[in-house]
N, C-alpha and C positions, 0 to 999 in steps of 0.2 A: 216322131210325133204322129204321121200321118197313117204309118202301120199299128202305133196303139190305140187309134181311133176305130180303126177296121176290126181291129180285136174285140173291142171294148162292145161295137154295135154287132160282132158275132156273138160275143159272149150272154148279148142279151137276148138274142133272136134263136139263137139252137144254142143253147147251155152244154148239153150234154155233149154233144158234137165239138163243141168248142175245149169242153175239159179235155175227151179225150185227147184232143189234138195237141191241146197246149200242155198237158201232161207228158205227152211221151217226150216234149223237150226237143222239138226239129233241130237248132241250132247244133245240140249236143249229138244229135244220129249223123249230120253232117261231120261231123269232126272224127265219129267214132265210123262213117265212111272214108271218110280220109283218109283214117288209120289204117283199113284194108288195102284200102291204093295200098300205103304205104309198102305193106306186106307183099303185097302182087308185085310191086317193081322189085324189091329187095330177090322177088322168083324171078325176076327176069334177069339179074346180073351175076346167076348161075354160082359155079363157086366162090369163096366156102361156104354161103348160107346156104346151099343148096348142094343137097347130096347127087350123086350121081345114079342116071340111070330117073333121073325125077320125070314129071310128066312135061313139064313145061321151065324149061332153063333159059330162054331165050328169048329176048322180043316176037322174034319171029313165029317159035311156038307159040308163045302167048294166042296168037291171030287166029291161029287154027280152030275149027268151029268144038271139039270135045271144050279143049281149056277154057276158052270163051263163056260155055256151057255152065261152067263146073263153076266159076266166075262171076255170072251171073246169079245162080242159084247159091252159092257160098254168101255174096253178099244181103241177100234175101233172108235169107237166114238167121242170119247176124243182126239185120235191122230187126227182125222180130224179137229174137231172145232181146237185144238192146231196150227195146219199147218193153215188154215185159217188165224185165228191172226199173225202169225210169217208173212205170206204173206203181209197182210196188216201194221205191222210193217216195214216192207223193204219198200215195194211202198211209207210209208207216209217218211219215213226217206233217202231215196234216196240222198237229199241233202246235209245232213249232214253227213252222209257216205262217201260222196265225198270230204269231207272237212276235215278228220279225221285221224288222224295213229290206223290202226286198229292192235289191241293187241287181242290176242288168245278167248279174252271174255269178248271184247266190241266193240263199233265200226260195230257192225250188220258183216252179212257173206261177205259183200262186192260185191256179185255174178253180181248186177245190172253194178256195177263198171267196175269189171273186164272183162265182158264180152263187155260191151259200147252199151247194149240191151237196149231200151226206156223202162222207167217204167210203162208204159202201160199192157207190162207184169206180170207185178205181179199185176197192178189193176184187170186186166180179172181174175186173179189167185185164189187171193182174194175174187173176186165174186162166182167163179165156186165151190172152196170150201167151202165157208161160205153155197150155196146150198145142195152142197152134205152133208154135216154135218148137218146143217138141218132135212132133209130127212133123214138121218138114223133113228136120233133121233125121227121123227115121226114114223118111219115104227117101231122103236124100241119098242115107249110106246104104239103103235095102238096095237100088236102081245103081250104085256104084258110081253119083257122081260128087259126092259127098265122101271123102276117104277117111277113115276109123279116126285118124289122129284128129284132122279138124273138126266131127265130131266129138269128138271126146274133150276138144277143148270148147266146142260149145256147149256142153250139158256140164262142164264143168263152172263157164261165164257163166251162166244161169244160176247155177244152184249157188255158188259164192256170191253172185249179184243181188238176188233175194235174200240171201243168207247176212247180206251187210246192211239192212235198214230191217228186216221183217221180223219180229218175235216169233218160237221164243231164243234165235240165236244173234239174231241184231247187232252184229260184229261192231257197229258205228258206236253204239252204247256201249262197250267192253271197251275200249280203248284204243281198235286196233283197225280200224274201218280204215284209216289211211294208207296201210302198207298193202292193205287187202285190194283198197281201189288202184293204187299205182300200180299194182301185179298186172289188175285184170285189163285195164285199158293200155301200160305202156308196152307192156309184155306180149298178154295172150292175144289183143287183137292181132297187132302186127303179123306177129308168129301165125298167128292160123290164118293172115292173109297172105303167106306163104304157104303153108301147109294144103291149104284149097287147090292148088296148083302146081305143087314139086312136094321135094322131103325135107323139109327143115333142119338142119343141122343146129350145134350146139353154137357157133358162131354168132347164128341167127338170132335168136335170142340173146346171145351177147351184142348184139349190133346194136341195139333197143336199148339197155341199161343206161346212156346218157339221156336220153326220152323220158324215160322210169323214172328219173330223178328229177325231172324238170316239171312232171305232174305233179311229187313229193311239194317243192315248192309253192306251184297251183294251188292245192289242196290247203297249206296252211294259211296262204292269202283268202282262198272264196272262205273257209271256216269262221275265220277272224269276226266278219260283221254279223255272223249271226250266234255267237257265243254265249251272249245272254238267254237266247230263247232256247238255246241249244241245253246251256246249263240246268234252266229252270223244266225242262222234261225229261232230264237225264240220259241227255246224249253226252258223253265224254272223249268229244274232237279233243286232240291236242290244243286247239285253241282255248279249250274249257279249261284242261287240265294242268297247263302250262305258262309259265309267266310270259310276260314278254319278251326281256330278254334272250328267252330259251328259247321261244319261236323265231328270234332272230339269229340266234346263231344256227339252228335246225336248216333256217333257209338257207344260211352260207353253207352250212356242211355239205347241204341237196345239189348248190350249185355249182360249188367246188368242187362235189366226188364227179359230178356231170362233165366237169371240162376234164378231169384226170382221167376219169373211163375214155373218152374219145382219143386222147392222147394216147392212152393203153392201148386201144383196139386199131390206133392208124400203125402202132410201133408191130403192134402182132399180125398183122396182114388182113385184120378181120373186116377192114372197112375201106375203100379206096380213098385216093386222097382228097377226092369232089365234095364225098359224102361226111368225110371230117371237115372239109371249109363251110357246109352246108350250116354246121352248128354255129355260124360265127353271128349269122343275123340274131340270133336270140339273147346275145349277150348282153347287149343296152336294156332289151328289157326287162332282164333276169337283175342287172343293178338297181333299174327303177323300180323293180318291185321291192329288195329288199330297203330301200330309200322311204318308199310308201308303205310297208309292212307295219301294220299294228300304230301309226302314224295317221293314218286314210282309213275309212270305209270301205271306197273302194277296191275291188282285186284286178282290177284291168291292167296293171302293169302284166302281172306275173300271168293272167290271162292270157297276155299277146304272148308272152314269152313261150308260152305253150302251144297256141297254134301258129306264131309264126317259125318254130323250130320241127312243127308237125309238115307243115307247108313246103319247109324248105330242106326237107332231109328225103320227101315222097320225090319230090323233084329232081334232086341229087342222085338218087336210088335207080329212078326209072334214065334218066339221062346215061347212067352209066349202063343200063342196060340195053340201051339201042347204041350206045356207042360203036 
């Protein structure tokens, strides 16, 4: 209550300063920070996510001032393409924001709204950053502390991040924005928070596929309460397009292939056995969500279940790597 009132007497005293702000979505940078943690320890616990001959395999490398470097600017980076996207999210979704009951974590920040700023704003925003982030990234891999592959999956984030709300390819309005967002955030963050730092292997990105799927479930819970407004501008989430029953079995499928993949990847050597007990805290509320699914407004179940299996698999990761 006490931070909505702080927002509320910012929003009215610098507007613009407060859109941009509340548009880029801090909560969401924090999590999509996380998720590099995530990728960084997954480099510190060396084979098999990490190829041989990498820059940094070890806790110890980690420490070292290059990887530190590489580390700090990798994350910088990432936060701007991220804001970029989030910008261009808001400006493409204006509409339907306006049309919407926004819940704590859907429904977008609302900033365009509540301020009554033309969404012009956040198109220029949009552009400004999608350049800046650009530009790091070159001046990153030019100076060699930026290596091709995680570049390459930053200009990749980018262009499929805008590519999933922005016309005229607007992946969310096709039908396919869901498989497109769990790629990018369960997948390629991690990955390229490895890749900033050593050579990511194919493992690697298999470590992540129980993650992948537990966004899958996110994604159809936050959808769910804004369907209508979603419907009536011609965005077609699965929530729009899909009955309910089907959204609830979708959820079990997300959940279930999630506990069978971890199962897979502890039996094939890809994951130690800290970082498969790590997935256990998320299972009450990966039930509560699908218990609440299309029942509630709410997506806070399937929320938690998302950042506390984010939470507790970075932890897992990195613990195995000073071990």
């Amino acid at each position: 209550m006490y931070l909505s009132m702080i927002g509320s007497r910012l929003a009215a005293r610098t507007p613009r300063i407060w859109t941009l702000w509340a548009a880029s979505r801090p909560s969401q940078l924090a999590l999509i920070l996380l998720l590099y943690l995530l990728g960084i320890g997954m480099s510190t616990a060396g084979s098999p996510v990490v190829a041989g001959g990498a820059s940094a395999s070890t806790w110890a490398d980690l420490r070292s001032p290059e990887p530190l470097r590489q580390a700090l600017v990798g994350a910088a980076a990432l936060l701007l393409v991220a804001t970029a996207v989030h910008y261009g999210n808001e400006y493409a979704d204006v509409d339907t924001d306006a049309l919407t009951e926004r819940t704590p974590f859907s429904g977008g920040s609302g900033a365009l709204v509540d301020t009554g700023l033309p969404a012009s704003i956040l198109g220029r925003a949009t552009a400004g950053a999608s350049i800046v982030a650009l530009a790091t990234v070159a001046g990153g891999t030019l100076t060699g502390v930026i290596c091709p592959l995680a570049a390459a999956l930053l200009v990749a984030m980018l262009i499929f991040g805008l590519a999933y709300s922005l016309p005229p390819i607007a992946l969310i309005r096709r039908g396919v924005g869901e498989p497109v967002n769990m790629v990018l955030g369960g997948l390629c963050v991690p990955v390229y928070g490895v890749a900033v730092v050593a050579r990511p292997t194919v493992p690697a990105a298999l470590a992540v596929v129980p993650f992948t799927l537990v966004i899958g479930c996110n994604l159809l819970a936050v959808h769910w309460p804004d369907r209508r407004a979603d419907a009536a501008v011609g965005k077609r989430t699965l929530a729009v397009r899909w009955s309910r029953p089907r959204l609830r079995s979708a959820y079990v499928v997300c959940a279930v292939a999630s506990a069978l993949s971890v199962i897979l990847l502890r039996s094939a050597g890809h994951i130690p056995d800290f970082v498969a007990l790590a997935h256990l805290p998320a299972v009450p509320f990966l039930i509560w969500g699908w218990i609440t699914l299309t029942r509630r407004r709410t997506p806070l179940p399937a929320v938690a279940a998302m950042v506390v299996l984010a939470a507790a698999t970075t932890f897992a990761w990195w613990w195995v790597g000073m071990g």
